[in-house]
Structures are given as structure tokens and as C-alpha cells.
TIVO-2410 file (N, C-alpha, C; in nm, 3 decimals):
# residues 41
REC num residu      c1      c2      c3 atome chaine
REC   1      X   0.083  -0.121   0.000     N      A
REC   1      X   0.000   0.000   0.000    CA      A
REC   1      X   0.086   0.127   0.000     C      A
REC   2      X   0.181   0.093   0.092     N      A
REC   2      X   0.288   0.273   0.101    CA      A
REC   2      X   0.324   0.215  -0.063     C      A
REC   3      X   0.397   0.172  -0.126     N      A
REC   3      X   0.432   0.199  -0.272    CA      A
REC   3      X   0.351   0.281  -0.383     C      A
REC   4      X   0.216   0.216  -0.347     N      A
REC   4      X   0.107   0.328  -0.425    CA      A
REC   4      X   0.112   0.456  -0.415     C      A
REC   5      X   0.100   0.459  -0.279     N      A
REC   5      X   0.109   0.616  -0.211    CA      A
REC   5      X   0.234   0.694  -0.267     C      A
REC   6      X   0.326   0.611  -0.264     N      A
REC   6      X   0.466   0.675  -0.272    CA      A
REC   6      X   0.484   0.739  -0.466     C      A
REC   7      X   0.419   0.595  -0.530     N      A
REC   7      X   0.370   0.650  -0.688    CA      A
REC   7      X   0.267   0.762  -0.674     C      A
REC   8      X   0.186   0.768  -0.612     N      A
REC   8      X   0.084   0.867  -0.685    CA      A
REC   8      X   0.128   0.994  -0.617     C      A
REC   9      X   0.200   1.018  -0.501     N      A
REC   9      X   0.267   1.168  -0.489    CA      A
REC   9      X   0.397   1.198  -0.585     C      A
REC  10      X   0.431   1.095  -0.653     N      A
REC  10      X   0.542   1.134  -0.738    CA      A
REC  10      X   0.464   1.144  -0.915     C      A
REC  11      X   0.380   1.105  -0.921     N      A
REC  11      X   0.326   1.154  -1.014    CA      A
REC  11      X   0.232   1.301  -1.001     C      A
REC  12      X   0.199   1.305  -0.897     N      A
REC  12      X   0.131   1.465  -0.865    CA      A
REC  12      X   0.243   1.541  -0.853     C      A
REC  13      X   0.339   1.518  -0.867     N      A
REC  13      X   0.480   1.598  -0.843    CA      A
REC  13      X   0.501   1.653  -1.002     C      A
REC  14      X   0.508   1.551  -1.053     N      A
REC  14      X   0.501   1.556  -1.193    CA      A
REC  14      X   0.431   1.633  -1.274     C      A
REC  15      X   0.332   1.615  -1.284     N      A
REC  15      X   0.251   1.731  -1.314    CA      A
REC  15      X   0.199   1.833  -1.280     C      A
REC  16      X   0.251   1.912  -1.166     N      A
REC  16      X   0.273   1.996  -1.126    CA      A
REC  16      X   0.379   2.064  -1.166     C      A
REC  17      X   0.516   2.006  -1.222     N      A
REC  17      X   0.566   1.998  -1.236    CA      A
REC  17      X   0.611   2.051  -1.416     C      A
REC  18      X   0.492   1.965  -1.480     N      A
REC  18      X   0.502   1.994  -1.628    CA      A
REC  18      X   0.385   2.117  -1.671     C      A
REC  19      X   0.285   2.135  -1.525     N      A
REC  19      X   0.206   2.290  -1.548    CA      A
REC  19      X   0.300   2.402  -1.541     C      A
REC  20      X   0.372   2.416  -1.446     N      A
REC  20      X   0.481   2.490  -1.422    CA      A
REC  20      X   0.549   2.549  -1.539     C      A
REC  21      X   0.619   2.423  -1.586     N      A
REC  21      X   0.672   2.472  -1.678    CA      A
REC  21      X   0.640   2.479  -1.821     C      A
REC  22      X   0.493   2.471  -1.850     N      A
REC  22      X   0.440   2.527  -1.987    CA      A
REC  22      X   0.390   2.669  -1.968     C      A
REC  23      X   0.344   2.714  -1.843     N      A
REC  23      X   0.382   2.832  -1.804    CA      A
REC  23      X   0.451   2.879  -1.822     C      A
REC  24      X   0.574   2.848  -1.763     N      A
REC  24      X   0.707   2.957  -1.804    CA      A
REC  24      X   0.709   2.923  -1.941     C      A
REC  25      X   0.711   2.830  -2.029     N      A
REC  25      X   0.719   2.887  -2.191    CA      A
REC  25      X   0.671   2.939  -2.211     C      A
REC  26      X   0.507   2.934  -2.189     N      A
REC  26      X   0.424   3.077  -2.289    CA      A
REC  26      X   0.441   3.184  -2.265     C      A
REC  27      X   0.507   3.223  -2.109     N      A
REC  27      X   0.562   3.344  -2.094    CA      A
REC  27      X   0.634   3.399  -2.166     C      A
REC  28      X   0.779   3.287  -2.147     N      A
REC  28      X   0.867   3.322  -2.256    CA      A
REC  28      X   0.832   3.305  -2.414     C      A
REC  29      X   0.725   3.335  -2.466     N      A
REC  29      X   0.686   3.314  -2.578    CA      A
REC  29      X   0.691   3.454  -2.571     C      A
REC  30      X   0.556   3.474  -2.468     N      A
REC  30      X   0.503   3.645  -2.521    CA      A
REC  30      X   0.624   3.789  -2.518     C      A
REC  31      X   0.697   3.756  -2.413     N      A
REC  31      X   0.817   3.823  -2.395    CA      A
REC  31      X   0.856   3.806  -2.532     C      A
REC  32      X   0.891   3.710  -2.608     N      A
REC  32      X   0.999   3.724  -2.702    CA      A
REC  32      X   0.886   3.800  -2.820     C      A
REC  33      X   0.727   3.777  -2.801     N      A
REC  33      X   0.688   3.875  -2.914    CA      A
REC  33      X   0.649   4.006  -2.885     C      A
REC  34      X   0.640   4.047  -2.770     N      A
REC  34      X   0.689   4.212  -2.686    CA      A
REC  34      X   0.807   4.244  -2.777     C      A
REC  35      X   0.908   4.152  -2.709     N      A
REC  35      X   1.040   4.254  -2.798    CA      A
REC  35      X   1.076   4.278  -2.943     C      A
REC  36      X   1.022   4.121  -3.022     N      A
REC  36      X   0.994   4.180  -3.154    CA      A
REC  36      X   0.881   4.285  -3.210     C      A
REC  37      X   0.790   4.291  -3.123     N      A
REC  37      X   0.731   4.438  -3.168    CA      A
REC  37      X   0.756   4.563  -3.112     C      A
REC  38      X   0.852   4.558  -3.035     N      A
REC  38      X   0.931   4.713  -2.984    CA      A
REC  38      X   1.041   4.728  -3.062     C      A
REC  39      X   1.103   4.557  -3.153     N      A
REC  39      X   1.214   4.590  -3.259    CA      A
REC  39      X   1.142   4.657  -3.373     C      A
REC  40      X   1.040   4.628  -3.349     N      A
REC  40      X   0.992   4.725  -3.521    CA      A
REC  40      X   0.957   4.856  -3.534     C      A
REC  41      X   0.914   4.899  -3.403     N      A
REC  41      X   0.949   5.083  -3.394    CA      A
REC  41      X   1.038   5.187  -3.474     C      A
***
């Protein structure tokens, strides 16, 4: 029974994990199209 337990908090880790960081890409998406439209000024 602890093994289950021990899988399913390491998979909630996980995807927490992979929300996180599709977050920070789309951030860093929009940032990078901010600065290409302040390069075209």
C-alpha cells in the first residue's frame, strides 16, 4: 500500500511539475513577441 502512495505523490509531483513549466514557456513566448514588436518601432 505505502508503494502506491509513494507512486501517486510522485506523479502529482510531476505534473505539477510539467504545469509549471508550460507556463514559463508561454511566458517566454510572449516576452519574445513584446520585444519583436518594440524591434519594429
Amino acid at each position: 500500500m505505502e508503494i502506491l502512495l509513494l507512486i501517486g505523490v510522485v506523479l502529482g509531483i510531476l505534473l505539477l511539475a510539467s504545469l509549471i513549466f508550460r507556463k514559463r514557456t508561454s511566458l517566454d513566448e510572449i516576452e519574445k513577441e513584446i520585444q519583436g514588436l518594440r524591434e519594429k518601432r
